[in-house]
C-alpha positions in Angstrom: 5.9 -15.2 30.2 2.2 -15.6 31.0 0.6 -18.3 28.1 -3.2 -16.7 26.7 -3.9 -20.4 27.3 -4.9 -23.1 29.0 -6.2 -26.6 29.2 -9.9 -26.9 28.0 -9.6 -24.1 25.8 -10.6 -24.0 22.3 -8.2 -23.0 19.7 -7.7 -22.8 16.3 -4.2 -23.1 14.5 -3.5 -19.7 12.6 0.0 -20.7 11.3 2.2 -24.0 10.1 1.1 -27.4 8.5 -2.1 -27.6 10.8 -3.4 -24.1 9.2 -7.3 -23.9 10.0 -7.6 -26.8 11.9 -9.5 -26.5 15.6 -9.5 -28.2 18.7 -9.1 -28.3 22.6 -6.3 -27.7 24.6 -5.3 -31.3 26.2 -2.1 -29.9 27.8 0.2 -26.8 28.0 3.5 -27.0 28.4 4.9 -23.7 30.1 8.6 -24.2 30.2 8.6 -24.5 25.9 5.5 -22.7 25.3 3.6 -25.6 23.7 0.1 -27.1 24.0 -0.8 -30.9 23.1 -4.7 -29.8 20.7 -6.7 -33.0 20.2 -7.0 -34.2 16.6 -4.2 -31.9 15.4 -0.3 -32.0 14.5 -1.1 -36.0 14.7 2.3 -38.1 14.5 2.7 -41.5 14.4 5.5 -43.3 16.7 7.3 -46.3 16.8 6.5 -48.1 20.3 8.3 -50.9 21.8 6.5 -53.8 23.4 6.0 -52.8 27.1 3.6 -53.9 30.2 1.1 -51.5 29.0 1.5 -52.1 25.4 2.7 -56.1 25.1 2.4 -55.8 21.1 4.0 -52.6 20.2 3.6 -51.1 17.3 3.4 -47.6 15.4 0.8 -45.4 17.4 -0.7 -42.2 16.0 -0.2 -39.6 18.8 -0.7 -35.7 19.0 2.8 -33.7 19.4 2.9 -30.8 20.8 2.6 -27.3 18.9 3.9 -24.2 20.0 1.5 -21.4 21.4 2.2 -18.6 18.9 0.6 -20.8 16.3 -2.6 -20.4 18.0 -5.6 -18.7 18.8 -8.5 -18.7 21.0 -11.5 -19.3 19.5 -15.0 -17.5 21.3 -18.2 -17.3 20.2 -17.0 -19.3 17.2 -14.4 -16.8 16.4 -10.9 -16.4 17.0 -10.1 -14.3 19.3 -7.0 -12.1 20.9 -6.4 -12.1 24.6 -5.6 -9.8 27.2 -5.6 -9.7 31.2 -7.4 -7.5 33.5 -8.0 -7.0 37.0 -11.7 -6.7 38.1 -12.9 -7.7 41.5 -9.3 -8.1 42.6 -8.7 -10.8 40.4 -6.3 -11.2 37.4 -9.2 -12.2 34.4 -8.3 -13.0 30.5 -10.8 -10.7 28.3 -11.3 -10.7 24.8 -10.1 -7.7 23.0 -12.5 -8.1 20.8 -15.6 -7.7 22.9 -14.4 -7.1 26.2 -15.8 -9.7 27.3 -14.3 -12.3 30.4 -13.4 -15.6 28.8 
């Protein structure tokens, strides 16, 4: 399945706990269909003491949420995506305006 999005992006959470939230894509995950957003879904983890992290501790973290929760956000508004060829290259457009994102 071809995910509408990628790293960078800007999205806004359309369904679940995180409703109306925004943020940008840290990571996508393409094998469960999930994307790390900054600032959203944060969870907080119990971490053992390490070499990186000698006092442990609970750390806040972002987990990941799945991809059909969100939605591109263009212009300030969420947006739906499509592909396209032009130029002989596969493009994502908005269906909205047409325009290449």
């Amino acid at each position: 399945m071809k995910l509408k999005i990628k790293s960078g992006d800007t999205v806004a959470v359309i369904a679940g706990d995180h409703k109306g939230s925004e943020g940008k894509v840290m990571s996508v995950d393409r094998e469960k269909n999930k994307a790390i957003v900054e600032g959203v879904n944060v969870v907080k983890k119990h971490e053992k003491p390490s070499a990186q992290n000698p006092q442990g501790g609970i750390v806040e973290k972002e987990a990941p949420i799945h991809v059909s929760n969100l939605s591109l956000i263009e212009n300030g508004e969420a947006v739906r995506v499509g592909f396209e060829v032009k130029d002989g290259k596969k493009v994502r457009v908005s269906k909205k305006t047409g325009e290449i994102i």
